[in-house]
N, C-alpha and C positions, 0 to 999 in steps of 0.2 A: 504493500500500500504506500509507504514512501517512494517507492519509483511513480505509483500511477498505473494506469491499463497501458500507456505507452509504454511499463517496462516489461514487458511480455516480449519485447522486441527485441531485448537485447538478454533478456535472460532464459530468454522457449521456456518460462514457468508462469503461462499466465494467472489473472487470481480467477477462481471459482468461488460459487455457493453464496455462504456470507461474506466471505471476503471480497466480492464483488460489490453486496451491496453493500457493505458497511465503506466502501473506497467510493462505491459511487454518491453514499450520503456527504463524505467530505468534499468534494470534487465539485457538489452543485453550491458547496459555498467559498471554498479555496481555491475553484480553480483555474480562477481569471480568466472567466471567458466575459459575454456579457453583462454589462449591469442592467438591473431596472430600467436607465434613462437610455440604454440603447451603444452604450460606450463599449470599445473591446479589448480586453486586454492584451497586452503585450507578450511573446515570449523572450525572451532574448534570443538577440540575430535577429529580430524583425517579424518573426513570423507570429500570427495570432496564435489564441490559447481556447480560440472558439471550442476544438473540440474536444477542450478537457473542462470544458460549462457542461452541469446538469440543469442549470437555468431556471433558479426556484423563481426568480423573474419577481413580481406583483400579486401574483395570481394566487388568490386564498386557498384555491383546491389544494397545490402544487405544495406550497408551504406548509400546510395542514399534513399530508403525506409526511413531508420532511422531517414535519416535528416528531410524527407516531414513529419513523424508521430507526430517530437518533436516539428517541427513547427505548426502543428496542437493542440497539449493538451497542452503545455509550452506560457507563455508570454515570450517576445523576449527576455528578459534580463537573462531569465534561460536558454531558447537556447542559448543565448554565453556561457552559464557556462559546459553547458554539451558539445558543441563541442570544446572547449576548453580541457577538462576532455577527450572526444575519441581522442584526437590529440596526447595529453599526455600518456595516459594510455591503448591505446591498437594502438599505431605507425602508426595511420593515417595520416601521412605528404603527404607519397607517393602518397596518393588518389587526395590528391590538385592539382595535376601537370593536370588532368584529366577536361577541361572545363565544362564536365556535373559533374561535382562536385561540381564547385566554383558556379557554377547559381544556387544550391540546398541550398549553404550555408546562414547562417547569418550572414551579415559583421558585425565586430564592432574592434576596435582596435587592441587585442591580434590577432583575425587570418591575420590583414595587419602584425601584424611582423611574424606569420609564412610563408607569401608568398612570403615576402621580404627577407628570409634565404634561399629561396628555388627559387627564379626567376632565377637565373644562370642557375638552373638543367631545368628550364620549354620549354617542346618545344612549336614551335611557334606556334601551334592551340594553345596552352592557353594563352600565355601572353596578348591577349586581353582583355581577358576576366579577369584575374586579376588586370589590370589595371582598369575594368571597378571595380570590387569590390573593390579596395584600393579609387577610386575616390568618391565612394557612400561615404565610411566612412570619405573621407577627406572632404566632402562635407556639411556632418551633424555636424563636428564639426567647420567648417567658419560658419553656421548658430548660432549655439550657442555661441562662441566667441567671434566672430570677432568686432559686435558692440559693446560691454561694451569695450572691446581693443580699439577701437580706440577713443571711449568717455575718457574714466581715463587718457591714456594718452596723447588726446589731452588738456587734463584742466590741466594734469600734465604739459606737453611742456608749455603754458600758463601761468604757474604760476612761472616757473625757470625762463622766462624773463619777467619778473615784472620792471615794470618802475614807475619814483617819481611825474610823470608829468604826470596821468593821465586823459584820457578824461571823463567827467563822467559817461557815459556805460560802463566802460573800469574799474571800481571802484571797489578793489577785497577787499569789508567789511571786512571779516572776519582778513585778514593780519593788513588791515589800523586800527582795532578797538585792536587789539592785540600792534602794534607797537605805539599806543595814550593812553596806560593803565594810566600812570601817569597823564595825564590831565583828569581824571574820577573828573567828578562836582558831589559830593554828592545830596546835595541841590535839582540840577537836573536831578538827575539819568540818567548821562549821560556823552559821552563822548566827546571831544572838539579836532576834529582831525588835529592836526597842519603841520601833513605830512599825506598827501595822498599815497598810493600802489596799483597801478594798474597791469592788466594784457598787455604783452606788445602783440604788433601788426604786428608779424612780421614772419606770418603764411608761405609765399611764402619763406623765407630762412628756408636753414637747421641748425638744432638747434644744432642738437646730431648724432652722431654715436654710431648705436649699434651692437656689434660682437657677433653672436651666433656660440657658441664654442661645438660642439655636438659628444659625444662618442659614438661609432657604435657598442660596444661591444653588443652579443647577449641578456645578460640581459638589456640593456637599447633599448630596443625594440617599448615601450611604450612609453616611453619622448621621442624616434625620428620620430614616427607620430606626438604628439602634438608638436614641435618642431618647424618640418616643416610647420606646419599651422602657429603657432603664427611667423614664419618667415615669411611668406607670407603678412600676416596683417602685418606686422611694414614694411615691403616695399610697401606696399599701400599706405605709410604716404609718404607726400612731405617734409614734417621737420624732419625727420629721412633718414640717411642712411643705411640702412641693408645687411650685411654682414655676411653669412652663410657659416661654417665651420664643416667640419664632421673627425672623425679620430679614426684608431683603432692604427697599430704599422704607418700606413703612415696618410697624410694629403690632404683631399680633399677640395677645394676652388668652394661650388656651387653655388654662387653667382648670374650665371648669369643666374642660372636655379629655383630661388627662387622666383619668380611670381607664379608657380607652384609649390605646393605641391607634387602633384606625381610624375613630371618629379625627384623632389629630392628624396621620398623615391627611385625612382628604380633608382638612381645613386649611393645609399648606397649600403654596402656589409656586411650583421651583419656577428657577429662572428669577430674572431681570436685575437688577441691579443692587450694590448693597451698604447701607448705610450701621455700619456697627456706633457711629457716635452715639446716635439716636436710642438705637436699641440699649445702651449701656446707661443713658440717662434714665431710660423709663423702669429700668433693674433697679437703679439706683434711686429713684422714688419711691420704692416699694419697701426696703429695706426700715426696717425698725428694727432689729436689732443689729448692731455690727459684730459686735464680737461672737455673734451664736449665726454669724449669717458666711456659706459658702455660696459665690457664684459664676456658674459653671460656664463659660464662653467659648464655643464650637465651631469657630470658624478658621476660614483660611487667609484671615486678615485683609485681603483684597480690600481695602476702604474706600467707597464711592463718598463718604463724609470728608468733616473736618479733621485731620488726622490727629493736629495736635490737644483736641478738646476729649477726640476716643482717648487718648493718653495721659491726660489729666483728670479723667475721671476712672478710671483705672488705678490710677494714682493714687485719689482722693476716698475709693473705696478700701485698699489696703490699708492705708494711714487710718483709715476710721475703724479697722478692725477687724474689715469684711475678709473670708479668705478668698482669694481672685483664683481664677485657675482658668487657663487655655489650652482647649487641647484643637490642635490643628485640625483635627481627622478622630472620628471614631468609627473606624470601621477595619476589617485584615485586610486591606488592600497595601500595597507597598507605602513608601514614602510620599506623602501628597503634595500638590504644589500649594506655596504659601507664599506671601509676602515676606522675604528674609528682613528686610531693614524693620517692619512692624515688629516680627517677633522678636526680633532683639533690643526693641526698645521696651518691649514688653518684660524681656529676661533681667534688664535693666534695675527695673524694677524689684525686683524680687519676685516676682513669677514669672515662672519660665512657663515657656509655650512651647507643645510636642504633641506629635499623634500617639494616637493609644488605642489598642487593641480593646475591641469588647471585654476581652477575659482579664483585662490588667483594669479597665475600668473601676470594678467593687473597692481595690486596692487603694487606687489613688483618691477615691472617696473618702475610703477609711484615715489616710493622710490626711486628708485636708479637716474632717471632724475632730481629727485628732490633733489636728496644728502641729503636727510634725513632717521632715521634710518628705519632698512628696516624691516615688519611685516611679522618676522620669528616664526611659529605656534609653540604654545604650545605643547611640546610630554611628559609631563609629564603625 
């Protein structure tokens, strides 16, 4: 299958069976022949590559096939990869609007942000039916999440209010044997704890507020599914309050639509232009507490604002208390593109700006509740 059916030619082994048809599913999308608009590819030396196109073309029949074949030879994870690849590369968006399209597909991430560029355009036989696919995939990531989230940081909440007088269940070793290092008994290998550090008990009040500050710009597509999820988990907490904010050049307050995942993605709008000044003043109105307040800013700094007033109020919230945190990217894609000179006026400051993995996310939560420093990965 890496020669092609052309290598039959030079190797008298041509492919049979499935291996024909799993090479001829790659080939109607790899294999530069024509596009959609009629353009044809090149081989090198000149000659076309017309007849290595299976030619998924426009055509909803054609495509629908394509989808059920790759879902047949490919494990699921190469299916997102290749319709991902026909989405891009030969301008199947259009096709999605079509509900016997989206029940053909494989959800996973990247296609909920193309549905959610595209649900304005959807007429209403489909938008069910993308709701039902943005739900699957918001579904599968509360199952892998959501418990280790609210495990980290409820030990995290638990351990910022630590009391001197605790009960002895309540006895958090590892602080109380750190905080007794100086009374270390040689002799008895041992340590002699004159002050106890416990975890405190006071589950039923709210500890923290937390503001997720989310840029809707088309490339942050990916951090605004996982986003929305992990907003969801931290409003399931009763010691957190969760406050979800979205913004490209305006600012939307979904707060009260953040029980649900999906109600929020399809209250976003990707795309157009983006104003983080804006969005970071209307965080920064909300805030009544500073020192019990983190707020979480998700963007790729791209600022269609005033740059130096984003950075003064940035500023102006750490110096007040707030813990500020930027994470470039949330989502396992590679390194994302950013604004290098923003983040580093950002690092500047004493918050540093990075992308972060879903899985490292509970973590850096757990950091910043904790005002301690925060497990920003290694990108060397």
């Amino acid at each position: 299958m890496v020669l092609g059916p052309d290598g039959a030619e030079s190797t008298g082994r041509p492919l049979t069976g499935r291996d024909t048809a799993m090479d001829g599913a790659l080939t109607a999308l790899y294999g530069g022949g024509k596009k959609p608009d009629g353009r044809t590819g090149k081989k090198p030396g000149g000659g076309t590559g017309a007849e290595r196109s299976g030619g998924l073309g426009a055509s909803a029949p054609a495509v629908a096939r394509w989808l059920g074949d790759i879902r047949t030879y490919f494990p699921a994870s190469v299916v997102q990869v290749m319709q991902r690849d026909a989405i891009d590369r030969l301008g199947l968006s259009g096709l999605l609007l079509e509900p016997e399209m989206l029940e053909a597909v494989e959800p996973d991430v990247h296609l909920v942000g193309t549905l959610l560029s595209l649900h304005k355009a959807m007429p209403e036989t489909t938008r069910e039916t993308a709701r039902a696919v943005v739900r699957k995939v918001v579904e599968d990531l509360e199952r892998r999440l959501a418990t280790r989230t609210r495990a980290t940081l409820t030990g995290a909440l638990d351990r910022s209010a630590a009391t001197g007088r605790p009960r002895p269940q309540d006895i958090d070793w590892g602080r109380t044997v750190r905080a007794n290092l100086k009374n270390y008994l040689p002799e008895h290998r041992t340590v002699v704890p004159e002050r106890l550090i416990g975890y405190g008990r006071s589950a039923r009040s709210v500890k923290k507020d937390v503001i997720l500050c989310i840029d809707q710009s088309g490339s942050m597509a990916a951090s605004l599914v996982h986003a929305a999820v992990f907003g969801a988990v931290l409003a399931s907490m009763r010691t957190l309050t969760t406050r979800l904010v979205v913004f490209d050049t305006a600012v939307a307050d979904l707060t009260d639509q953040v029980d649900d995942p999906v109600d929020v993605l399809f209250g976003t709008r990707l795309g157009g232009g983006t104003d983080i000044n804006r969005a970071l003043a209307y965080c920064q109105s909300r805030i009544t507490r500073p020192a019990d307040t983190v707020v979480v800013l998700i963007s790729d700094l791209y600022e269609g604002g005033i740059r130096d007033e984003m950075l003064g109020r940035a500023a102006a919230m750490t110096a007040s208390g707030v813990r500020f945190v930027t994470l470039l990217a949330l989502s396992d894609e590679g390194a994302p593109a950013y604004d290098r000179e923003h983040a580093a006026a950002l690092g500047a400051l004493g918050t540093p700006a990075f992308a972060c993995t879903p899985d490292l996310f509970p973590e850096v939560m757990a950091a910043a509740l904790e005002r301690r420093p925060l497990p920003v990965p290694d990108t060397a």
